[in-house]
C-alpha positions as CSV (number, residue, x, y, z in Angstrom):
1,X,-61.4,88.2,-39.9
2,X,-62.4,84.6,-38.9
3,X,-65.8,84.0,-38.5
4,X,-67.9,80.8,-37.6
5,X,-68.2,78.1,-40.0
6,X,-71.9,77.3,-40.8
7,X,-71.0,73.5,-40.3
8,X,-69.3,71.5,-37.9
9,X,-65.5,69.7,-38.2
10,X,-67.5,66.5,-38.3
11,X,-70.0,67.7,-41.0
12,X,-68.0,69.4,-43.4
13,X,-65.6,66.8,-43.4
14,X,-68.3,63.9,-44.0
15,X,-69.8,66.5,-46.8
16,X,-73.1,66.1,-44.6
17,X,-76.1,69.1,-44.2
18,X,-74.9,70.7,-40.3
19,X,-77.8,71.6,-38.2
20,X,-76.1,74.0,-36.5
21,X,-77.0,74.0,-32.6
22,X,-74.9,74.3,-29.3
23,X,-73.7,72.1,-27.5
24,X,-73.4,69.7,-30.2
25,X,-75.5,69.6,-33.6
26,X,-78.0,67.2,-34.6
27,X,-75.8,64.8,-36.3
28,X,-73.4,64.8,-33.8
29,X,-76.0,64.3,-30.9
30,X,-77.4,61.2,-32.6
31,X,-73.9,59.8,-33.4
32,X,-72.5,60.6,-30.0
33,X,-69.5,62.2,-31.7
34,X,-67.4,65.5,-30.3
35,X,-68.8,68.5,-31.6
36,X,-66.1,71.1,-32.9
37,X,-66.9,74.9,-35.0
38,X,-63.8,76.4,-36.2
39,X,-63.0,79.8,-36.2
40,X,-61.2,79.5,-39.5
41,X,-62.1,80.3,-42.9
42,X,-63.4,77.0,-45.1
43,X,-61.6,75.6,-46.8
44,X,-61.2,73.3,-49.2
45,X,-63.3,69.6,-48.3
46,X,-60.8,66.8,-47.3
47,X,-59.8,64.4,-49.8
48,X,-60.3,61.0,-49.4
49,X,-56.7,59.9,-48.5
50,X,-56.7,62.7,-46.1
51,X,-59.6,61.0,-43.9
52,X,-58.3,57.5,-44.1
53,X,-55.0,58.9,-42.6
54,X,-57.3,60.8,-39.6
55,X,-57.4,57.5,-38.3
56,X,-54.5,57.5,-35.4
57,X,-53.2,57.8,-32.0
58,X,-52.4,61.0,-30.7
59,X,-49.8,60.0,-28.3
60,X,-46.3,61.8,-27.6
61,X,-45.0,59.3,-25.8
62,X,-44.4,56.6,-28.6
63,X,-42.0,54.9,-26.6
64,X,-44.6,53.4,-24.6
65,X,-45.5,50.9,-27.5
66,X,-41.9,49.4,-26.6
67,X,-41.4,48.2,-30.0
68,X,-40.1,48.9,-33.3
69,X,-41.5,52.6,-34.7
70,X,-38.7,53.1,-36.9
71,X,-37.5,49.3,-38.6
72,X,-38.3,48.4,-41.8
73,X,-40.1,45.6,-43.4
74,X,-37.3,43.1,-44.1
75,X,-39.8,40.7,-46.2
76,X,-41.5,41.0,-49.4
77,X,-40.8,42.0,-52.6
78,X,-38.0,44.7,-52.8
79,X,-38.5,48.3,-54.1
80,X,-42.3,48.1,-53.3
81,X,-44.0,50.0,-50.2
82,X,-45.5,47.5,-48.3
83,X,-48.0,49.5,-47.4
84,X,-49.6,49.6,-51.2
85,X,-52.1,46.6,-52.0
86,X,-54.4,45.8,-54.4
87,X,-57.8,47.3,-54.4
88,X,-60.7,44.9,-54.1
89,X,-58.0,42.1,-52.6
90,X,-59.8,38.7,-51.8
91,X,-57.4,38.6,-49.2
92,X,-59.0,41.4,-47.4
93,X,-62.6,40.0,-47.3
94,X,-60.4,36.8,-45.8
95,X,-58.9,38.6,-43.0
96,X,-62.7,40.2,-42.5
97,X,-64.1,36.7,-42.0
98,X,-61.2,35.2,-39.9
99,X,-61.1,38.4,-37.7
100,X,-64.3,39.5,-37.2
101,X,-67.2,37.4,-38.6
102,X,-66.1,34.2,-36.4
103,X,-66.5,36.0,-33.0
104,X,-70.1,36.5,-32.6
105,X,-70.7,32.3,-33.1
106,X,-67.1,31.5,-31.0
107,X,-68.5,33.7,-27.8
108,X,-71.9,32.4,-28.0
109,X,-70.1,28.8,-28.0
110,X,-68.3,30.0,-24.8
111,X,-64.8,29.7,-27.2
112,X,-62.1,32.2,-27.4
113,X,-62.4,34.3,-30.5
114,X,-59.2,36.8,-32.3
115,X,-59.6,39.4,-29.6
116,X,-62.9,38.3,-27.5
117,X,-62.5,35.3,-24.6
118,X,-65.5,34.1,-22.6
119,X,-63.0,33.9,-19.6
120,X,-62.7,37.2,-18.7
121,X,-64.5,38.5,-16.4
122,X,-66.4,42.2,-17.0
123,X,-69.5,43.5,-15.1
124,X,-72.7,41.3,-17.1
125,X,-74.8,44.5,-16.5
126,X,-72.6,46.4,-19.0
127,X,-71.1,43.8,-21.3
128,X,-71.6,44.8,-25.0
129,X,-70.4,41.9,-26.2
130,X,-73.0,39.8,-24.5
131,X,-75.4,42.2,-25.1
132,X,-74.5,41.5,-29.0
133,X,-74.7,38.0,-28.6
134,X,-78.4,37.8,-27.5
135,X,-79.8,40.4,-29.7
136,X,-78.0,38.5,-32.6
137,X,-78.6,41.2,-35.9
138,X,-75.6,43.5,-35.5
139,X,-74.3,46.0,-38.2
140,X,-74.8,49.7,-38.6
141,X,-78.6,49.5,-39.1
142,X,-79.2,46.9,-36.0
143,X,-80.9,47.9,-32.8
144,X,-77.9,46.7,-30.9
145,X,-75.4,49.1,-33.1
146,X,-78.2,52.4,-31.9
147,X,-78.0,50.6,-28.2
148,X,-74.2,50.8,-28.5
149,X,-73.8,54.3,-30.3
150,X,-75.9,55.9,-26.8
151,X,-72.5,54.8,-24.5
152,X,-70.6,58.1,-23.7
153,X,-67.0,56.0,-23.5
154,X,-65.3,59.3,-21.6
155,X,-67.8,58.5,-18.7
156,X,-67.6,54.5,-18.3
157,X,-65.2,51.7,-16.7
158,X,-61.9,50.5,-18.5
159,X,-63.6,47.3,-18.9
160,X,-66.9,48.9,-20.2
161,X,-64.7,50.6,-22.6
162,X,-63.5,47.8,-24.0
163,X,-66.4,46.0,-24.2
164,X,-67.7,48.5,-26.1
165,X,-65.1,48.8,-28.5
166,X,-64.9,45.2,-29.1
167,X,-68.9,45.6,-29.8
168,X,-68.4,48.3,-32.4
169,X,-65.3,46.1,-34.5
170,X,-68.2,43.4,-34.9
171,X,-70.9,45.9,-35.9
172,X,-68.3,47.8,-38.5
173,X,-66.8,44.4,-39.7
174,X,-70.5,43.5,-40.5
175,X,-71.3,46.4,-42.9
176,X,-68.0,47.1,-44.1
177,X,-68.3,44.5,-46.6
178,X,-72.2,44.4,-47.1
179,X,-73.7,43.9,-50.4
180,X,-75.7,47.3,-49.3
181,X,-73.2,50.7,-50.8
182,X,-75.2,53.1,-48.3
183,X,-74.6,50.3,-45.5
184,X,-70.5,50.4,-46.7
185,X,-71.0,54.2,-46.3
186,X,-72.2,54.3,-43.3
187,X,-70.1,51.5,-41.8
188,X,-66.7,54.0,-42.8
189,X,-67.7,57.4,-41.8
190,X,-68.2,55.6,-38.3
191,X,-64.9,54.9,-38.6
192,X,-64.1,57.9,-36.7
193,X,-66.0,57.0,-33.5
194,X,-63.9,53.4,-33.7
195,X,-60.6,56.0,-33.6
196,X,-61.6,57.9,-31.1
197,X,-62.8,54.9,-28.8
198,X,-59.9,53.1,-29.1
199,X,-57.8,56.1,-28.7
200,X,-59.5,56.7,-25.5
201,X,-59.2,52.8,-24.5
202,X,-55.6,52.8,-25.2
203,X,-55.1,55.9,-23.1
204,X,-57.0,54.4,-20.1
205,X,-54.9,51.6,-19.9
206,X,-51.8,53.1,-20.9
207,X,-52.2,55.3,-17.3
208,X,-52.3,51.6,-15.2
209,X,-54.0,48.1,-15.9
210,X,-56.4,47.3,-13.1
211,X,-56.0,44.9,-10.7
212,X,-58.0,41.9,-11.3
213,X,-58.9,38.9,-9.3
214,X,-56.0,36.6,-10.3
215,X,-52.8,36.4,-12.6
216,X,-54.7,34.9,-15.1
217,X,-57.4,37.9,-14.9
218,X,-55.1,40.0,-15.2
219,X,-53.4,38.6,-18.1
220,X,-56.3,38.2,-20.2
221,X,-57.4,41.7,-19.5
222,X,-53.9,43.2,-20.9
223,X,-53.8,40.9,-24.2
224,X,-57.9,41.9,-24.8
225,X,-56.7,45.4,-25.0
226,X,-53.6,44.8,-26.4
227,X,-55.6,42.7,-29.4
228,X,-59.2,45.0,-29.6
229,X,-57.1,47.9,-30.4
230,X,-54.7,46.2,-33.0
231,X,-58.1,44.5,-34.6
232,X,-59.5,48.3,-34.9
233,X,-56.4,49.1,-36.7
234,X,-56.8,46.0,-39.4
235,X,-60.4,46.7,-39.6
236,X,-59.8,50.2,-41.0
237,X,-56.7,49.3,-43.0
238,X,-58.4,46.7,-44.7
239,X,-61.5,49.2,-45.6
240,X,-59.5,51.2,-46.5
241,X,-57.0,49.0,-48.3
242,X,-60.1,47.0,-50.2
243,X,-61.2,50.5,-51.4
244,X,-58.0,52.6,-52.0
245,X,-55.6,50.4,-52.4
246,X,-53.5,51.8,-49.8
247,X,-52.7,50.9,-46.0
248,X,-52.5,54.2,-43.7
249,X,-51.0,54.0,-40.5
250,X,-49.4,51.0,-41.6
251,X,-46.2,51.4,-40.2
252,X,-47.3,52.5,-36.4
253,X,-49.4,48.7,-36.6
254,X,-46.2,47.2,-37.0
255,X,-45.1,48.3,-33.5
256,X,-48.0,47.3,-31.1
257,X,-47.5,44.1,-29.4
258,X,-48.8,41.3,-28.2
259,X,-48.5,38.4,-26.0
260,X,-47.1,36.0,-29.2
261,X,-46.9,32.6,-27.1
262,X,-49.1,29.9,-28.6
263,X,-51.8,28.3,-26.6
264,X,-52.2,31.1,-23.7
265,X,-55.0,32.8,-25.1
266,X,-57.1,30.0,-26.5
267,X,-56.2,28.2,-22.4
268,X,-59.9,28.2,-20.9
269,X,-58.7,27.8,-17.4
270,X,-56.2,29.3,-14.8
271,X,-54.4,25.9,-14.7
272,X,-54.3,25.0,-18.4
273,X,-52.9,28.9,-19.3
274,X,-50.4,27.8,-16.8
275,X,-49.4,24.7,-18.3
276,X,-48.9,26.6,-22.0
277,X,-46.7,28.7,-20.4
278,X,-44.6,25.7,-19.3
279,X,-45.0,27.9,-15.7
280,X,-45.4,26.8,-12.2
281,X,-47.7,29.2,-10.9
282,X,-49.5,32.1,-12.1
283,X,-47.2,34.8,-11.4
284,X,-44.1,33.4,-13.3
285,X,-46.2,33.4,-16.3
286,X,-45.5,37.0,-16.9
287,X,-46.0,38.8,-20.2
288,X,-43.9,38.3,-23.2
289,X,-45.1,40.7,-25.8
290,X,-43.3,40.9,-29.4
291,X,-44.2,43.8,-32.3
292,X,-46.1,42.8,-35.1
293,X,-43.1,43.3,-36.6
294,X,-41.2,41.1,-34.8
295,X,-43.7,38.6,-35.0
296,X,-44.0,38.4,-38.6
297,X,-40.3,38.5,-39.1
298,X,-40.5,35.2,-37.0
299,X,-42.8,33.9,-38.8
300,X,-41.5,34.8,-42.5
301,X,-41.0,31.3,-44.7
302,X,-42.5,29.4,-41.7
303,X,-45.5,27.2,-40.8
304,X,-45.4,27.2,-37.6
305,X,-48.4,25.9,-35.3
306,X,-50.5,28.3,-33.5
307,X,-52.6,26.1,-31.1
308,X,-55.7,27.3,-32.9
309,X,-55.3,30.8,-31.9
310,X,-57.4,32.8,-35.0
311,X,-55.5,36.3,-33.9
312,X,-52.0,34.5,-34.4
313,X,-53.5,32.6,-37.6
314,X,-54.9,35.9,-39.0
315,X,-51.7,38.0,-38.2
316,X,-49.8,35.2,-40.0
317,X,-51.8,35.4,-42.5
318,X,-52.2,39.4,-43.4
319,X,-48.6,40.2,-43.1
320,X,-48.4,39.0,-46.4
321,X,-52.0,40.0,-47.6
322,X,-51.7,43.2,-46.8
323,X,-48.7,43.3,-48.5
324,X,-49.7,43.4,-51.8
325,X,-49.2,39.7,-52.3
C-alpha cells in the first residue's frame, strides 16, 4: 500500500535532506517553492536529463503561441539534431554576456536592454528591476536575490510578475557561469522557481494584456513578456547546453514570437516608436510578431541591420550557436 514519502517532490528530486513539516518543509519555506508529498512508493532519483527536460509549459492550448510547433529546422548541417551542441561552447558564455550581463549597466543608463526598457511604466514601489539596480551585487548569494526569493508571484500584479521574473534571469545569468561550482549549483536547482514563474507569467497574460496608458504602453508591455519569457528559456538551454551538451525544449522555443521589426524596441519615445514603424499614429502600429523560427529562417546567410537591438543581435546570433556550430 502507498505510504508517505519521508521527503518532498522538491527534495528528493534535488537529492537534498527533507525536513519534513506541513504546510510546506523547511527548504521549501525558505526557497518559496510549492510543497508536494507523494503517496507513491520511491523510486528511483531523477536523472540529470530528466530535470533539464522539467523545465516547460504546461499548456493544452499550444495553438495560442500562433507559430510553428511542428516545422523543422531548414538550416544547418544535415543529419544532425539541432538541438545537440557542444559542451563547454564559448558561444554559450557569449550569448550569457549579450543577454543577460549588459542589462543591469543599460537600465541604470536609462537604455533599452534584450528584454528590460526604462520606458515602461510598472508601479516604482514594486519594481525588482529597479530594486536590482540600486542594490547593485546580484546573484544567488546577494541580498537582493533573498529580497526577491520572499515574493509569492501567485499573489502579485501582472506587471509585478514580470518584474520579478526579469529580476531572477539577471540573478541566475550571474551565477550560472561563476567561477564558484556551489554558486553554479545553486544558480540551476533554482531553475525550477525561473519555470514556474514564467509559467505563471505567461499564463497571466495569456488570459488578457492589460490596458495601459497608451499604444505605445501597451506595446512595450506585450514584447517585455513576450522577450522575459523567451530569455528564461535561453538562459536554461544554455545551462544546460554548456553542461550537457544538449538543448531541451528546444523545439517549443522555436515557436514563441516576437515583435521582429527593427528599431521599435530600442524607440525611447511614443513618437520615435512611431516613426520606426513607418506609422501615422499609435494605433496603426499594431503588432507583427514572427516565430523564432521564422525569424531565423529570415535571417539565415544574411547580415542584416538590427538598429542596435541586443535581443534581435543575440537571437541572430544563437540560432547558429546553439546549433552546434
Amino acid at each position: 500500500m502507498p505510504t508517505l514519502r519521508k521527503a518532498c517532490v522538491n527534495c528528493t528530486s534535488s537529492k537534498r535532506k527533507c525536513v519534513v513539516q506541513k504546510p510546506k518543509c523547511s527548504r521549501c519555506s525558505q526557497k518559496n517553492l510549492d510543497c508536494v508529498y507523494d503517496l507513491e512508493p520511491l523510486n528511483a532519483p531523477a536523472t540529470e536529463f530528466d530535470k533539464v527536460r522539467a523545465f516547460g509549459f504546461k499548456l493544452s492550448n499550444y495553438h495560442a503561441l500562433g507559430r510553428c510547433i511542428i516545422k523543422r529546422l531548414k538550416s544547418g548541417t544535415a543529419g544532425i539534431d539541432p538541438a545537440i551542441c557542444y559542451p563547454g561552447s564559448q558561444n554559450v558564455t557569449e550569448i550569457t554576456r549579450l543577454g543577460f550581463d549588459t542589462v543591469p549597466e543599460l537600465v541604470s543608463a536609462r537604455r533599452p536592454a534584450s528584454f528590460v526598457h526604462p520606458g515602461l511604466q510598472v508601479p516604482d514601489i514594486n519594481n525588482h528591476v529597479t530594486a536590482l539596480m540600486e542594490r547593485g551585487a546580484r546573484g544567488v548569494n546577494s541580498e537582493s536575490f533573498k529580497c526577491l526569493m520572499q515574493v509569492d508571484i501567485k499573489l502579485v500584479s501582472p506587471q509585478e510578475a514580470l518584474t520579478a521574473v526579469q529580476a531572477l534571469l539577471v540573478h541566475l545569468a550571474a551565477s550560472s557561469f561563476s567561477s564558484a561550482p556551489a554558486e553554479q549549483e545553486e544558480a540551476e536547482l533554482c531553475l525550477n522557481i525561473l519555470s514556474e514563474w514564467t509559467q505563471h507569467l505567461f499564463a497571466c497574460f495569456d488570459a488578457g494584456m492589460p490596458k495601459c496608458q497608451s499604444p505605445w504602453q501597451d506595446w512595450l508591455l506585450g514584447e517585455s513578456v513576450r522577450r522575459t519569457v523567451f530569455m528564461a528559456y535561453t538562459l536554461n538551454l544554455s545551462v544546460t547546453g554548456y553542461k550537457y551538451g544538449y538543448c531541451p525544449n528546444w523545439l517549443f522555443m522555436e515557436s514563441l514570437p516576437f515583435d521582429h521589426r527593427p528599431g521599435l524596441w530600442m524607440a525611447e519615445s511614443p513618437q520615435a516608436w512611431i516613426a520606426s514603424a513607418h506609422a501615422r499614429c499609435g494605433e496603426e502600429v499594431g503588432e507583427q510578431l514572427k516565430s523564432y523560427h521564422e525569424f531565423a529562417e529570415a535571417c539565415h546567410g544574411q547580415t542584416p541591420d538590427f538598429g542596435g537591438d541586443p535581443f534581435l543581435t543575440l537571437l541572430a546570433f544563437a540560432h547558429n550557436g546553439l546549433g552546434g556550430n
